[in-house]
Every structure is written in structure tokens, then in C-alpha cells.
N, CA, C and O atoms as a DFTB+ gen file, in Angstrom:
436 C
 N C O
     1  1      -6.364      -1.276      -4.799
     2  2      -6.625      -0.539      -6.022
     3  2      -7.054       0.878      -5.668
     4  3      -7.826       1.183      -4.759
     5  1      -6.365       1.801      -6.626
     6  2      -6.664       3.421      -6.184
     7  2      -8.504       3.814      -6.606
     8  3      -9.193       4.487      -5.839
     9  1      -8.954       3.337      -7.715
    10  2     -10.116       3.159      -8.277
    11  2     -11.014       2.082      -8.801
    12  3     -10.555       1.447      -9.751
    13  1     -12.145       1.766      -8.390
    14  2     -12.833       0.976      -8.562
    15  2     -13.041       0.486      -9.959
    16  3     -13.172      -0.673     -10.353
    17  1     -13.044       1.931     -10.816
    18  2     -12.973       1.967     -12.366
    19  2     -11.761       1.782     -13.000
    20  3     -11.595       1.017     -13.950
    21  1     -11.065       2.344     -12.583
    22  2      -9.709       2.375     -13.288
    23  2      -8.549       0.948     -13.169
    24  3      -8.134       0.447     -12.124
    25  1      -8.246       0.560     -14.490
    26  2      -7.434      -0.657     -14.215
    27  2      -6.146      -0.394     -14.248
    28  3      -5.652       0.344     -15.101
    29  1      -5.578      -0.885     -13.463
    30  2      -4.333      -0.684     -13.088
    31  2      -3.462      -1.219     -14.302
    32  3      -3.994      -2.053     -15.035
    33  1      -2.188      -0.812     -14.568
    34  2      -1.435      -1.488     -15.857
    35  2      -1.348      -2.741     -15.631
    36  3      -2.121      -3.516     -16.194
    37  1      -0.564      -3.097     -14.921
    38  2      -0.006      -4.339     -14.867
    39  2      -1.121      -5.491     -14.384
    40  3      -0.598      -6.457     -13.829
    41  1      -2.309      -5.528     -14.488
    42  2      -3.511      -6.086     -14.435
    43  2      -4.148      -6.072     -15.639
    44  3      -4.472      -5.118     -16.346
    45  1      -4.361      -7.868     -15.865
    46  2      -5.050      -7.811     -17.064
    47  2      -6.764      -7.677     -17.079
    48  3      -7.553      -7.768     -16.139
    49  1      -6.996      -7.439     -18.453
    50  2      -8.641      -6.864     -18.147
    51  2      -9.335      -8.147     -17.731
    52  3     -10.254      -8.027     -16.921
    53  1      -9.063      -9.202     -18.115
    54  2      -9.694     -10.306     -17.615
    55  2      -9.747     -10.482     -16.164
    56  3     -10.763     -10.650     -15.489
    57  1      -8.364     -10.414     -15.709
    58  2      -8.169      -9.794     -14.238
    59  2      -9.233      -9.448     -13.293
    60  3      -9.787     -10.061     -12.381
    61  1      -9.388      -7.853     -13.974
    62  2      -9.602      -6.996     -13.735
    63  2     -11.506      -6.629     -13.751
    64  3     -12.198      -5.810     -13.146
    65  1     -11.820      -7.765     -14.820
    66  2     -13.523      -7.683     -14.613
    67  2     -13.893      -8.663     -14.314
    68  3     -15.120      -8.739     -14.371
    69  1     -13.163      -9.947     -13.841
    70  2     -13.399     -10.782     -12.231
    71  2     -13.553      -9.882     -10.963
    72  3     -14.571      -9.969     -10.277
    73  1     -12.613      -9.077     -10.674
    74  2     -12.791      -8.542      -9.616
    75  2     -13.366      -7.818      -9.406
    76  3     -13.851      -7.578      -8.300
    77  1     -13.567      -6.984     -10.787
    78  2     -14.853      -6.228     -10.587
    79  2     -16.347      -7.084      -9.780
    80  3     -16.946      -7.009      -8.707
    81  1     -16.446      -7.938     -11.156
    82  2     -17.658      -8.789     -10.521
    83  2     -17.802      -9.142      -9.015
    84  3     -18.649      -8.878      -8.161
    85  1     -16.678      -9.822      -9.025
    86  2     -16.591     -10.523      -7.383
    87  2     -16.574      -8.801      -6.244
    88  3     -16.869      -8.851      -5.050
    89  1     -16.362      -8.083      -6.625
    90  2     -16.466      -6.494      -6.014
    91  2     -18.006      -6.686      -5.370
    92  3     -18.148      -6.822      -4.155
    93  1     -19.120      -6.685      -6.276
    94  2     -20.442      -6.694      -6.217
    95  2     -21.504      -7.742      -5.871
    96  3     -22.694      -7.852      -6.168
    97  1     -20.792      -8.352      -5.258
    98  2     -21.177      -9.654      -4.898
    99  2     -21.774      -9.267      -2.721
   100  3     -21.117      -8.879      -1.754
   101  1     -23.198      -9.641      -2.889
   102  2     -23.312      -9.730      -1.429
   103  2     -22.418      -9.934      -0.378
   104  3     -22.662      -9.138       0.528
   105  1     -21.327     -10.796      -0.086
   106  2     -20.811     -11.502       0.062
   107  2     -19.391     -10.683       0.706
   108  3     -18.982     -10.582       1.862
   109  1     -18.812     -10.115      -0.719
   110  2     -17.586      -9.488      -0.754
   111  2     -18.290      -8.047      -0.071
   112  3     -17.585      -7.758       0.896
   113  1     -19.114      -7.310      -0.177
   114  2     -19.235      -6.144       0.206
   115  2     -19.938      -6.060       2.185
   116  3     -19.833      -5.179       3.039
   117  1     -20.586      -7.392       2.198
   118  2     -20.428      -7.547       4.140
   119  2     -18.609      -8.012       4.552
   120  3     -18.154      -7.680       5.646
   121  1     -17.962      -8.586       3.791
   122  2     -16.589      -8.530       4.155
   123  2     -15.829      -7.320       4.156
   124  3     -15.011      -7.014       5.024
   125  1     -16.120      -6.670       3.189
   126  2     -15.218      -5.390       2.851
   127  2     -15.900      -4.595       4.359
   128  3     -15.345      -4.372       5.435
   129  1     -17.201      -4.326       3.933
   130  2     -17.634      -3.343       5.193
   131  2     -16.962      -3.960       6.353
   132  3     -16.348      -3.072       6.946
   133  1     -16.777      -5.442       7.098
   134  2     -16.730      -5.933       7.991
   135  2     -15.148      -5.106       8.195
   136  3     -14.928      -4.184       8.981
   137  1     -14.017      -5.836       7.098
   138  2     -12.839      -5.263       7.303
   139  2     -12.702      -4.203       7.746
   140  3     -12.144      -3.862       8.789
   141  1     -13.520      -3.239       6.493
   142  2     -13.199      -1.443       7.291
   143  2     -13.473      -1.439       9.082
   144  3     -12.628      -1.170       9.936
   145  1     -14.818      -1.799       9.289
   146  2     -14.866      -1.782      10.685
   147  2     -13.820      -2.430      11.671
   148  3     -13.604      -1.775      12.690
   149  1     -13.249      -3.422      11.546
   150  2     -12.335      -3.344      12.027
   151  2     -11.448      -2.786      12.117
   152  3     -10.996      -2.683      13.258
   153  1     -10.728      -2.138      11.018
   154  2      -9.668      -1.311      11.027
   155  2      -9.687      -0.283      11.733
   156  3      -8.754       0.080      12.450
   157  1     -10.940       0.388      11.576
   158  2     -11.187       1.411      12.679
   159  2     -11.792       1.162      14.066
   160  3     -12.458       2.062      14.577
   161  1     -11.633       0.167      14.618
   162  2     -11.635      -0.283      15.871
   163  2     -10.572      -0.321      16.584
   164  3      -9.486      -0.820      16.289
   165  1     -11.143       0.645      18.305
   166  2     -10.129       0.955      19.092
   167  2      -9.483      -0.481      19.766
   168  3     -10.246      -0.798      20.679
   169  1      -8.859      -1.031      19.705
   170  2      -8.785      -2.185      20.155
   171  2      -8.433      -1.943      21.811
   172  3      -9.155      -2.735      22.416
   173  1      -7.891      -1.428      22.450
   174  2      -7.417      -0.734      24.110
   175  2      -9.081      -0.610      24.340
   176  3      -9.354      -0.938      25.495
   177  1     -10.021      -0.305      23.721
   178  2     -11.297       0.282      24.097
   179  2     -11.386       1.634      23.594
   180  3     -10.606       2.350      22.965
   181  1     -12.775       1.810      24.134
   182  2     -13.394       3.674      23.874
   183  2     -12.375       4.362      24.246
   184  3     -11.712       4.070      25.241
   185  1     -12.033       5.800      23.145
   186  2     -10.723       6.479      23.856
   187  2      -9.173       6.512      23.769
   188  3      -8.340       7.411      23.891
   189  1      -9.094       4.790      23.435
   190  2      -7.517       4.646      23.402
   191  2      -7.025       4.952      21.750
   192  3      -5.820       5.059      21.526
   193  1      -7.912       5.070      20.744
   194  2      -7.486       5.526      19.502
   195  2      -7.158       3.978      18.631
   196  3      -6.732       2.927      19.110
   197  1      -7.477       4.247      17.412
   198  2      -6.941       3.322      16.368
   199  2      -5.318       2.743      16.673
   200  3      -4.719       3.724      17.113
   201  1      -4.442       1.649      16.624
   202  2      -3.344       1.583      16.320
   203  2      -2.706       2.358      14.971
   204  3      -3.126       1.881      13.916
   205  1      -2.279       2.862      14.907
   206  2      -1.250       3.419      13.396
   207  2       0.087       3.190      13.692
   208  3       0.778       3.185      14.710
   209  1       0.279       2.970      12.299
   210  2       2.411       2.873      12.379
   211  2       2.442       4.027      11.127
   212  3       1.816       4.058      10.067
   213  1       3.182       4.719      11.557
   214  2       3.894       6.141      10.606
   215  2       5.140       5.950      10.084
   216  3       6.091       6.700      10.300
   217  1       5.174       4.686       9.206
   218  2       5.956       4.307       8.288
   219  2       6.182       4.806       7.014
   220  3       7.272       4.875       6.446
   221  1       5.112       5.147       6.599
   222  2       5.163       5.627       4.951
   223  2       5.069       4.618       3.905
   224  3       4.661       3.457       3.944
   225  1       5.442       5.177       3.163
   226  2       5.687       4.128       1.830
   227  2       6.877       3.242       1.933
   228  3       6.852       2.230       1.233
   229  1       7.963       3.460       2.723
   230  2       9.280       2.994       2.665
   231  2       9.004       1.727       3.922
   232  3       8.145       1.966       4.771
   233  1       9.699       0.529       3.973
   234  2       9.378      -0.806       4.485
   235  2       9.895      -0.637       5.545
   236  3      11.021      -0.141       5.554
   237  1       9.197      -1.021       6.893
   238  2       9.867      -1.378       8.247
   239  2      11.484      -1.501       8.200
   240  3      12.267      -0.646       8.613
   241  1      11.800      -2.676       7.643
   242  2      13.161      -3.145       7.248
   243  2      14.298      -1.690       6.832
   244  3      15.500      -1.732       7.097
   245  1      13.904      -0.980       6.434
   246  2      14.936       0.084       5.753
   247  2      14.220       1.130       7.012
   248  3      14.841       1.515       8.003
   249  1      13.689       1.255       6.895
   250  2      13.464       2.090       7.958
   251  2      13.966       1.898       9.644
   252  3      13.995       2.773      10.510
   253  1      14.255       0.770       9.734
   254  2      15.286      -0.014      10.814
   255  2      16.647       0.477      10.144
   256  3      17.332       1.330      10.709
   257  1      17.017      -0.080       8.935
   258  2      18.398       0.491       8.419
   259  2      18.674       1.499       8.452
   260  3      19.901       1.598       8.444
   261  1      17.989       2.778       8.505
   262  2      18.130       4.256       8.730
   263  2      18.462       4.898      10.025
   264  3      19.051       5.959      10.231
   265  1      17.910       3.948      10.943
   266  2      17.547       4.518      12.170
   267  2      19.253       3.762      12.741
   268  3      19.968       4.374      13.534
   269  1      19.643       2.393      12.160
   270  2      21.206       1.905      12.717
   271  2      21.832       2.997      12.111
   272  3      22.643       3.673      12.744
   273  1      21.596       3.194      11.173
   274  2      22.462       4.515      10.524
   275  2      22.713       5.664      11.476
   276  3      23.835       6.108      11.720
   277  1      21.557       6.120      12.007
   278  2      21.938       7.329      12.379
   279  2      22.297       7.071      14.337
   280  3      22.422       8.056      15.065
   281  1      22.399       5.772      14.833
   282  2      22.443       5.531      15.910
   283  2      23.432       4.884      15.890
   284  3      23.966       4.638      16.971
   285  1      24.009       4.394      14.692
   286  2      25.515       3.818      14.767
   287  2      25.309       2.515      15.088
   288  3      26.224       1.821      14.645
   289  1      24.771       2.113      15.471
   290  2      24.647       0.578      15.799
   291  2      22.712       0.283      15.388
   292  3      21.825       1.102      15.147
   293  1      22.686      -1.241      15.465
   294  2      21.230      -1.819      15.142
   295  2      20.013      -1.140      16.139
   296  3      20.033      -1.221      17.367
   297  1      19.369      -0.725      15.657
   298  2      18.161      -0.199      17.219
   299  2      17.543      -1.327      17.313
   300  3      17.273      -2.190      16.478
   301  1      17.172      -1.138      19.413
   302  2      16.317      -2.312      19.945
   303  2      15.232      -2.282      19.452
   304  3      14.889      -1.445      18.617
   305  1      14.503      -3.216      19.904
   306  2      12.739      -3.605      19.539
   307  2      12.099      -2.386      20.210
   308  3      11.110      -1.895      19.667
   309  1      12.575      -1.854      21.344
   310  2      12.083      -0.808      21.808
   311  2      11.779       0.511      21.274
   312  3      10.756       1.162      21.489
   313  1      13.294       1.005      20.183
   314  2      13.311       1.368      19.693
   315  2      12.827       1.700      18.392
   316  3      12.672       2.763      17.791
   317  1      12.602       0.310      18.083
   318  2      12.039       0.566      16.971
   319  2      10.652       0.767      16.879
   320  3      10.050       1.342      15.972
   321  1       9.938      -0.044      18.460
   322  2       8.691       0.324      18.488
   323  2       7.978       2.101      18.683
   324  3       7.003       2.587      18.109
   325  1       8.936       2.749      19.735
   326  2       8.988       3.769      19.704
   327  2       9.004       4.562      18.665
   328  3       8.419       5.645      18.689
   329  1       9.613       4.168      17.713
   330  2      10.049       5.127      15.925
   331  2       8.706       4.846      15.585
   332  3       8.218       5.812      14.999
   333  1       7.795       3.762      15.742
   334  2       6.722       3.652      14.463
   335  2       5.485       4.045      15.320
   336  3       4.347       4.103      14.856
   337  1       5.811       4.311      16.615
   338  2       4.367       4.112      17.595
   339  2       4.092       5.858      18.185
   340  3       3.015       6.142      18.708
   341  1       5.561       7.259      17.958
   342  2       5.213       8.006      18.267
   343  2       5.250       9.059      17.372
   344  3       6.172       8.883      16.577
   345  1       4.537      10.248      17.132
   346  2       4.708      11.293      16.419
   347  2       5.744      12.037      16.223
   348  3       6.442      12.568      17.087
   349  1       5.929      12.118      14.336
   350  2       6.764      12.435      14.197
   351  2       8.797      11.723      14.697
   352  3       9.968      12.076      14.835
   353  1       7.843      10.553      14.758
   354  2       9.309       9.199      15.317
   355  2       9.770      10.054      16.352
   356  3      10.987       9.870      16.385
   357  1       9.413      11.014      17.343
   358  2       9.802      11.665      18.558
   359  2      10.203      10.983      20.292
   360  3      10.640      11.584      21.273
   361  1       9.751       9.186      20.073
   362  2       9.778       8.521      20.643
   363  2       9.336       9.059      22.367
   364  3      10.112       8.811      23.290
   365  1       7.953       9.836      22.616
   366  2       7.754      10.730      23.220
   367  2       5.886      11.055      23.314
   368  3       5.187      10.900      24.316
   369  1       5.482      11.483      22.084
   370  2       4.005      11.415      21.994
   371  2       3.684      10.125      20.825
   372  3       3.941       9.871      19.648
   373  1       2.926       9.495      22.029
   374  2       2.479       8.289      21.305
   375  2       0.910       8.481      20.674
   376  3      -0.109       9.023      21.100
   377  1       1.286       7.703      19.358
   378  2      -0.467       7.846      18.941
   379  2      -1.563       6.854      19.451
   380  3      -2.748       7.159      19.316
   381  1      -1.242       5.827      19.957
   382  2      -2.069       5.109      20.387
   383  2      -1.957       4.610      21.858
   384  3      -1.060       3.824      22.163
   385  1      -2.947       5.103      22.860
   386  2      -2.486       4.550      24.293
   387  2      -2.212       3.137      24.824
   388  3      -1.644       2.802      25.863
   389  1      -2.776       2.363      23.816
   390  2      -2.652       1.294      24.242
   391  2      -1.098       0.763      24.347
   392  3      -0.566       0.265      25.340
   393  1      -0.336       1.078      22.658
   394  2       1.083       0.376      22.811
   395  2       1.721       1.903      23.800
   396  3       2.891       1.851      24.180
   397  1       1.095       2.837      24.052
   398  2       1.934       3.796      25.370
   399  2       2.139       2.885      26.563
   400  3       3.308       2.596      26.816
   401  1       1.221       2.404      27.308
   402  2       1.149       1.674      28.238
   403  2       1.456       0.201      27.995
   404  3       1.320      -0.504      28.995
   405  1       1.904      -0.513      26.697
   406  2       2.265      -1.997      26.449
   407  2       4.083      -1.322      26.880
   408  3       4.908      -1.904      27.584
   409  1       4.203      -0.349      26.377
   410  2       5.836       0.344      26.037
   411  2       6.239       0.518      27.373
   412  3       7.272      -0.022      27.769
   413  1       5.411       1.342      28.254
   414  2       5.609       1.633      29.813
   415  2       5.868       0.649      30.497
   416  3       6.960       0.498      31.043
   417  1       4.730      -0.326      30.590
   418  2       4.627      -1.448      31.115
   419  2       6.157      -2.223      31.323
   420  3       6.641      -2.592      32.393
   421  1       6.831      -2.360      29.762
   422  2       7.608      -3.711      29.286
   423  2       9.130      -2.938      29.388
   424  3      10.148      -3.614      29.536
   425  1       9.169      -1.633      29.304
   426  2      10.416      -1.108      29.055
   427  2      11.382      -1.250      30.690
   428  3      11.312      -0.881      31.862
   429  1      12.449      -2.225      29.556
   430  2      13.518      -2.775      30.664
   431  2      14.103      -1.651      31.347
   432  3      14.546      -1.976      32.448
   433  1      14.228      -0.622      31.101
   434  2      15.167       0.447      31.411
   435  2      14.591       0.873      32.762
   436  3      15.113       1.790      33.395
């Protein structure tokens, strides 16, 4: 949800002031905090950076279809890891060291 206040259309208000409630609940707000912290956990360790994929709004899946598109044939797993793992899909500067060195490591080539 974009706002805590604001109900989304296609959510009914009944919906919508359950979840509120359940929002404010001891319970839900050590989970929520818990989640965020994870998300922003380096998982490689201190240094190696958050994981991110620079997908966008548009789905893995089509975004694979774009990339056969412009490569003429299906791209490898490599490839595709490369498209979501470096800046600017440059397959080159990676944002996170950890899949740099999972990529180094594993790449058949």
C-alpha cells in the first residue's frame, strides 16, 4: 500500500480497516520492523551492499523476452543474471559483490 491512510480502490473499506487495525498491533509492527531489517541486510557481509535487481515495474519474464529480442535467440541464466545484477543492464558494474563473485566464480566461459 502507497499510504497508510489512503484506501486503495479496489479494496473494500471493511478490508481496509482490518488492516488498518491489524497495522497497530504489537505484533505486526516487531514483524514489519523485523522485515525492513532484513531487507536492508548485507547478506555477503559488511561492505558487500544490499542485493537489488533493476527490473522495474515490467516482470522478469518480459524482460527475458526483450533481451531474446534483441539477442536473437533466448538469453542464458548468465545472462540474464548479468541484465538484473549490473548497472544500467551493462553486464559489467555489478551492484552487489556478492552475486559479482557468485557470477565470477560459476561463469562457464
Amino acid at each position: 500500500m502507497c499510504s497508510k491512510d489512503k484506501k486503495p480502490a479496489h479494496v473494500s473499506a471493511e478490508i481496509f480497516d482490518h488492516y488498518k487495525k491489524m497495522q497497530s498491533t504489537p505484533d505486526f509492527k516487531k514483524k514489519s520492523e523485523r522485515a525492513s531489517k532484513n531487507r536492508r541486510t548485507e547478506i555477503g557481509g559488511p561492505g558487500t551492499r544490499i542485493t537489488v535487481h533493476i527490473s522495474g515495474l515490467i516482470s522478469i519474464y518480459q524482460h527475458a523476452e526483450k533481451l531474446a529480442e534483441k539477442l536473437g535467440r533466448p538469453p542464458t541464466d548468465l545472462e540474464l543474471c548479468l541484465y538484473f545484477h549490473t548497472k544500467d543492464h551493462d553486464g559489467v558494474t555489478f551492484l552487489d559483490s556478492r552475486v559479482e563473485k557468485i557470477i565470477i566464480n560459476n561463469d562457464p566461459l
